[in-house]
C-alpha positions as CSV (number, residue, x, y, z in Angstrom):
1,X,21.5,4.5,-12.1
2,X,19.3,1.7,-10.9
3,X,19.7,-2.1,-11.7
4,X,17.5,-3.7,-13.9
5,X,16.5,-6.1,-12.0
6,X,16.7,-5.0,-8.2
7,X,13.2,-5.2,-7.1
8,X,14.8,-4.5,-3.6
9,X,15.9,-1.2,-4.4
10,X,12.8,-0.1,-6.6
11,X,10.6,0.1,-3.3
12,X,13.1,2.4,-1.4
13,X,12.1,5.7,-1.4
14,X,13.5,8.4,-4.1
15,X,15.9,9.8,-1.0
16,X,17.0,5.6,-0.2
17,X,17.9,5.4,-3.8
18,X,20.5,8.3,-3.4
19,X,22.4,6.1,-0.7
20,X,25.7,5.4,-1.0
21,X,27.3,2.4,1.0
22,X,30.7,3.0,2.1
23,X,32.8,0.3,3.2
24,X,36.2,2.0,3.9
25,X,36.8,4.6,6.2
26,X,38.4,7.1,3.7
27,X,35.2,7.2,2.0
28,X,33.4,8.8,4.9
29,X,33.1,12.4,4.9
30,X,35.0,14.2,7.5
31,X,31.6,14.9,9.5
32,X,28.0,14.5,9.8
33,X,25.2,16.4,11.1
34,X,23.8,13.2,12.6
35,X,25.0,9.2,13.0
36,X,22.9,6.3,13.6
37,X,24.1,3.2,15.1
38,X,22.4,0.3,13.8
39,X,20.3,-0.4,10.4
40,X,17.6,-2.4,12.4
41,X,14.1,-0.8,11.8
42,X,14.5,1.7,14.4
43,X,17.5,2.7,12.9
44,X,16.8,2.9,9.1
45,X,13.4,4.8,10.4
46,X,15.1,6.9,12.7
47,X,17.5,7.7,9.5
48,X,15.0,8.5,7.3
49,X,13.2,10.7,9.1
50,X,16.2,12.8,9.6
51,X,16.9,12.8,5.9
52,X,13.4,14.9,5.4
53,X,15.4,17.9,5.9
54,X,17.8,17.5,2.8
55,X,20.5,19.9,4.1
56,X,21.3,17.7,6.7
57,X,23.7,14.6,6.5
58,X,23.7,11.6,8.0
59,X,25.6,8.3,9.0
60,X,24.0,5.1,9.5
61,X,26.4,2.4,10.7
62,X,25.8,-1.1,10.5
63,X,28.1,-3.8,11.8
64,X,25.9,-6.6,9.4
65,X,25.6,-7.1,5.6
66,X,23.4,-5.5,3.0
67,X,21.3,-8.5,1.7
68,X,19.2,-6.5,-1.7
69,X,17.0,-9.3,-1.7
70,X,15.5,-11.8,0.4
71,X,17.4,-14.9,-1.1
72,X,19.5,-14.9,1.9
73,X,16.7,-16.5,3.6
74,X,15.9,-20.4,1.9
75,X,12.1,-21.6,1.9
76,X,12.6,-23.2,5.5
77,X,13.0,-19.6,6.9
78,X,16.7,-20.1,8.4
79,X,18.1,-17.4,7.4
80,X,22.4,-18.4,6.3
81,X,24.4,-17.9,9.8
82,X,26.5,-14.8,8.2
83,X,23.3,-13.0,8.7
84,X,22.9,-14.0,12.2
85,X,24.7,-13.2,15.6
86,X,26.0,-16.0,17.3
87,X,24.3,-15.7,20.4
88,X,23.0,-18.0,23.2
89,X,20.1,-17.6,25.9
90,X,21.8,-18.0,29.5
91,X,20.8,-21.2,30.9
92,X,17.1,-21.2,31.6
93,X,16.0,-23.0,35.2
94,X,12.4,-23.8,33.8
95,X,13.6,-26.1,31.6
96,X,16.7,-28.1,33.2
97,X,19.2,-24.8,32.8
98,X,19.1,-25.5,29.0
99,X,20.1,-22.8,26.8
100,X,18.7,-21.7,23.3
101,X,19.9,-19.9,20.5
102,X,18.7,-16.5,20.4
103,X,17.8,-15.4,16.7
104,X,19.1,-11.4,15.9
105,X,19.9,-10.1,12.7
106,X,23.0,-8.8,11.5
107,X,22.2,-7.6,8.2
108,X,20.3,-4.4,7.6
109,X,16.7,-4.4,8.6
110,X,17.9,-6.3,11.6
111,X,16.0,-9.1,13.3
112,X,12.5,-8.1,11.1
113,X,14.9,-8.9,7.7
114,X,15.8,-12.6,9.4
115,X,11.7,-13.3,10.8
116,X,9.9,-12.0,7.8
């Protein structure tokens, strides 16, 4: 059954709807016809294109957090740093050897849920 008011989940596909997220490893089925690493954009397409063939399973593993919404990201676009990596540019010779941080989203929908 669908929430009320999860206007996130009301634009997924019919077959998106049917997911289940599984947080423990005894949840898991004991195989899968296919596993995809990574619940970027690549990743959820690449998953959802395999799903067209509905006797097939599949995996998708993410390492970040399911935001439903967008209000993980406040109206000054940053989104909170538990949807971010914590990563840093080497140091850059252009510019003195500075380094910068380098913005990659770990939550599902990857960098294009964090940059809009």
């Amino acid at each position: 059954m669908e929430p009320k008011n999860n206007s996130a989940l009301r634009c997924l596909s019919t077959r998106w709807r049917s997911a289940t997220v599984k947080r423990d490893v005894e949840d898991l089925a004991k195989e899968y016809d296919y596993i995809v690493v990574g619940a970027g954009t690549a990743g959820t397409t690449v998953a959802d294109r395999l799903t067209e063939n509905y006797t097939k399973t599949v995996l998708m593993i993410e390492y970040g957090s399911l935001a439903l919404d967008d209000s993980f990201v406040p109206p000054w676009n940053v989104p909170a740093s538990e949807f971010l990596y914590n990563i840093t540019s080497v140091p850059q010779p252009n510019v003195n050897n500075r380094t910068f941080p380098v913005i990659n989203g770990r939550v599902v929908g990857g960098v294009s849920a964090v940059n809009g």
